[in-house]
C-alpha atoms as an extended CHARMM CRD file, in Angstrom:
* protein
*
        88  EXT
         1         1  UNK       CA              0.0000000000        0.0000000000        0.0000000000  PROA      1               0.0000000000
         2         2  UNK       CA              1.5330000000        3.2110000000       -1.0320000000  PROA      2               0.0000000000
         3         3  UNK       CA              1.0760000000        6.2610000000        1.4620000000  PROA      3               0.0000000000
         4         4  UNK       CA              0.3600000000        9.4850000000        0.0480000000  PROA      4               0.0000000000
         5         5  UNK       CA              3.7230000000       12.1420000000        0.6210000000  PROA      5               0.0000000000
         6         6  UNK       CA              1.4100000000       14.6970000000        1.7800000000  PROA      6               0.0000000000
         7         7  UNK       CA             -0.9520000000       12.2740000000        4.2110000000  PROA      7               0.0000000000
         8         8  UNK       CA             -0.9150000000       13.8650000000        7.9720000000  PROA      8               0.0000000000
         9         9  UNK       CA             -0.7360000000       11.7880000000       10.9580000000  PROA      9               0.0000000000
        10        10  UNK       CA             -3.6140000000        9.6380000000       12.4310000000  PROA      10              0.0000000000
        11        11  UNK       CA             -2.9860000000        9.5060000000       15.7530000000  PROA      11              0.0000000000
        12        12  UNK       CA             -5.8070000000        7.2220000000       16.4720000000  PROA      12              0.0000000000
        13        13  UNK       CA             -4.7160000000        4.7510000000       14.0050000000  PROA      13              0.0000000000
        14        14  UNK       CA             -3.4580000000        1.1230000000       14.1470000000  PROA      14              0.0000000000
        15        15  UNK       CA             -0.5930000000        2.2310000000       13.1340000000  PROA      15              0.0000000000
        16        16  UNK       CA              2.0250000000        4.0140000000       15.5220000000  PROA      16              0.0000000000
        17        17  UNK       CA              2.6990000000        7.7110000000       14.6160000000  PROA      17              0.0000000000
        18        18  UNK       CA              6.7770000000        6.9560000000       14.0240000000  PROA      18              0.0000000000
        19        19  UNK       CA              6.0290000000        4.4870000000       11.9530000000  PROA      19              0.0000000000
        20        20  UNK       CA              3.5420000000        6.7590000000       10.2470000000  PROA      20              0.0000000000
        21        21  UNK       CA              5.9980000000        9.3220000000        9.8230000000  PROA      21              0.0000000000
        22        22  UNK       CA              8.8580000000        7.0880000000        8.4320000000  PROA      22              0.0000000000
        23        23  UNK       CA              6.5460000000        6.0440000000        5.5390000000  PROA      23              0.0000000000
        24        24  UNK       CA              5.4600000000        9.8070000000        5.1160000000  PROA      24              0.0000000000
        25        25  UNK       CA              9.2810000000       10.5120000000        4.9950000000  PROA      25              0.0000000000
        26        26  UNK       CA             10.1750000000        7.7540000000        2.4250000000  PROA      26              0.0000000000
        27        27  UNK       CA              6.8390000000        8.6690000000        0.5090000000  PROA      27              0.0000000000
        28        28  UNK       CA              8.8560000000       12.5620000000        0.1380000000  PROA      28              0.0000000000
        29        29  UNK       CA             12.1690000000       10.7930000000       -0.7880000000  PROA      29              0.0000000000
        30        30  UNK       CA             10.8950000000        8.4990000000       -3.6510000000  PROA      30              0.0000000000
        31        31  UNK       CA              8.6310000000       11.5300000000       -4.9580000000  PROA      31              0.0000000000
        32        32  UNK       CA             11.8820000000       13.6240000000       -5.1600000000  PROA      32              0.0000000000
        33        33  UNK       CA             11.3310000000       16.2990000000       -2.2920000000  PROA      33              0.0000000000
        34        34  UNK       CA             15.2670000000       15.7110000000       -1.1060000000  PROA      34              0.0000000000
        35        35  UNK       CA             17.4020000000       14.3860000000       -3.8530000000  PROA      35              0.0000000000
        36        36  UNK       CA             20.1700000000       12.0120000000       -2.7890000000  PROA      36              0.0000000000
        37        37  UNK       CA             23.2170000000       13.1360000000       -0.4600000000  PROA      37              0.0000000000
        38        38  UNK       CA             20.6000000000       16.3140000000        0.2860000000  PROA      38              0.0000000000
        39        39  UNK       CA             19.5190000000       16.6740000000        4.1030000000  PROA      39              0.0000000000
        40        40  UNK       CA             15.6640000000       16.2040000000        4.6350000000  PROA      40              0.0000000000
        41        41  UNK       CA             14.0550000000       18.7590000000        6.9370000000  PROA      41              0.0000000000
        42        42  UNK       CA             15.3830000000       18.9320000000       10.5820000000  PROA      42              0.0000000000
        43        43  UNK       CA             14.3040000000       17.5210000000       13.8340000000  PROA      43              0.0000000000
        44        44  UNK       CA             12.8860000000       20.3500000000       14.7810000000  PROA      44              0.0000000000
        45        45  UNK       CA             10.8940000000       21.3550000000       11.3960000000  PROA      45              0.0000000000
        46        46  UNK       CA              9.3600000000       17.7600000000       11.1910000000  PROA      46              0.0000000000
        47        47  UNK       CA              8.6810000000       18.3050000000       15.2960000000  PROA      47              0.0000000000
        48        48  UNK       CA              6.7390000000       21.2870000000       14.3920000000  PROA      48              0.0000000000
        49        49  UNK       CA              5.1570000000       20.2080000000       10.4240000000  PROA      49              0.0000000000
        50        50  UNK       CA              3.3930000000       16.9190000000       12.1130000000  PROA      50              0.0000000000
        51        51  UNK       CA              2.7430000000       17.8350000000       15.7840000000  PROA      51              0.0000000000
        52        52  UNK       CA              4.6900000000       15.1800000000       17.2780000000  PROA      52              0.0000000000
        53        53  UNK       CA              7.4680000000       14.8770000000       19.8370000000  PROA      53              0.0000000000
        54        54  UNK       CA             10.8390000000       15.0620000000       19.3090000000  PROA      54              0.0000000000
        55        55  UNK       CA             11.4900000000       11.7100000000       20.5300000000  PROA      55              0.0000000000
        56        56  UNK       CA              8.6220000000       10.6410000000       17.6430000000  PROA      56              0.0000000000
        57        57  UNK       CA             10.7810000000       12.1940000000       15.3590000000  PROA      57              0.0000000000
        58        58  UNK       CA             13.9480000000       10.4590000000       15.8800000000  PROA      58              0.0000000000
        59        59  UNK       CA             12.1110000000        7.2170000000       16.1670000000  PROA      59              0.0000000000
        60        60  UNK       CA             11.1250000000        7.3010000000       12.7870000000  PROA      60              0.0000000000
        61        61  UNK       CA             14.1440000000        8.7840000000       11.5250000000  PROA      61              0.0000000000
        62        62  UNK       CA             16.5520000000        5.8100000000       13.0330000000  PROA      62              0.0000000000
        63        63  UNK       CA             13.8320000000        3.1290000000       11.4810000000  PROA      63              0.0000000000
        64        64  UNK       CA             14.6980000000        5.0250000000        8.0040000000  PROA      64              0.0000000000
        65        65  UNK       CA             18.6670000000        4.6420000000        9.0920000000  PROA      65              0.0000000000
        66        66  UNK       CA             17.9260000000        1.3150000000        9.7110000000  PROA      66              0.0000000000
        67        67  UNK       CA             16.4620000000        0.5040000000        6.5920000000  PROA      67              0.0000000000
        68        68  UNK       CA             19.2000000000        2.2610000000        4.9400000000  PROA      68              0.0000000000
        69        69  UNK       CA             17.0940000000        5.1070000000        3.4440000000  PROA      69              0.0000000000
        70        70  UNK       CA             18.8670000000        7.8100000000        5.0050000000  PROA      70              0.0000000000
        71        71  UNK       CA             21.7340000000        8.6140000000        7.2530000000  PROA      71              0.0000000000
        72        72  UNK       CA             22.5000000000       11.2160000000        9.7440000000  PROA      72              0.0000000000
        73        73  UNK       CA             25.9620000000       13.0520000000       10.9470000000  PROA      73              0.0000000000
        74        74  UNK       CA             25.9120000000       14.5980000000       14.4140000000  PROA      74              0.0000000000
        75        75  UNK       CA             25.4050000000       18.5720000000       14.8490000000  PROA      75              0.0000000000
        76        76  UNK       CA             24.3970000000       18.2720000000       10.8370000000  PROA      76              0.0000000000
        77        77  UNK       CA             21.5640000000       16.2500000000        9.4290000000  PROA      77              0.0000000000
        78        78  UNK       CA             19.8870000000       13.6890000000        8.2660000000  PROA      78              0.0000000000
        79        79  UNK       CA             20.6300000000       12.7270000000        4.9910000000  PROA      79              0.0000000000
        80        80  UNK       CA             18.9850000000       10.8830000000        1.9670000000  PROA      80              0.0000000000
        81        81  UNK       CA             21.2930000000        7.5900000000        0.4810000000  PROA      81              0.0000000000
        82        82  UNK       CA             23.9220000000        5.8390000000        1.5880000000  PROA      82              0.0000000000
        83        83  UNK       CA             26.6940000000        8.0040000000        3.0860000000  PROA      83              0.0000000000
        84        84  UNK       CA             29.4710000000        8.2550000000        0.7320000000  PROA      84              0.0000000000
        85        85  UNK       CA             32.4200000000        5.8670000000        1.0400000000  PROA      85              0.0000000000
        86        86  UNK       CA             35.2260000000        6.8020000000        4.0450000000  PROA      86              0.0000000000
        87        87  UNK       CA             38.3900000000        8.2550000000        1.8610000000  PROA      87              0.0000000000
        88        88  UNK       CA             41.7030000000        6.1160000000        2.9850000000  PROA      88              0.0000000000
């Protein structure tokens, strides 16, 4: 079942809100809203676009590490892809 990029969270759904959001996120990825290496909207934007705790947030963002859909560097972002390969 594809989720719609632009759905909003149903927080009285079967479905927990994180997990909600990390399909929301990928939904914005595959349509093209961050191209590859790009950072996707911070913490604190997707905190304040869906309602949801911070805590929410990062949940769904470390399922999307996970699933290697995006990765993050500390102090900078969350970014879409792979990151690139360490230099020797």
């Amino acid at each position: 079942m594809a989720i719609d990029p632009d759905a909003e969270i149903d927080h009285e759904g079967p479905v927990t809100p994180y997990r909600q959001l990390a399909e929301i996120l990928k939904a914005r990825i595959a349509r093209g809203d961050w191209a590859p290496g790009r950072p996707i909207a911070s913490e604190t934007r997707l905190v304040q676009e869906y309602g949801l705790a911070r805590s929410t947030v990062r949940r769904a963002i470390a399922v999307l590490v996970e699933e290697g859909v995006v990765w993050t560097v500390q102090g900078r972002g969350t970014y879409v892809g792979q990151p690139p390969a360490e230099s020797p």
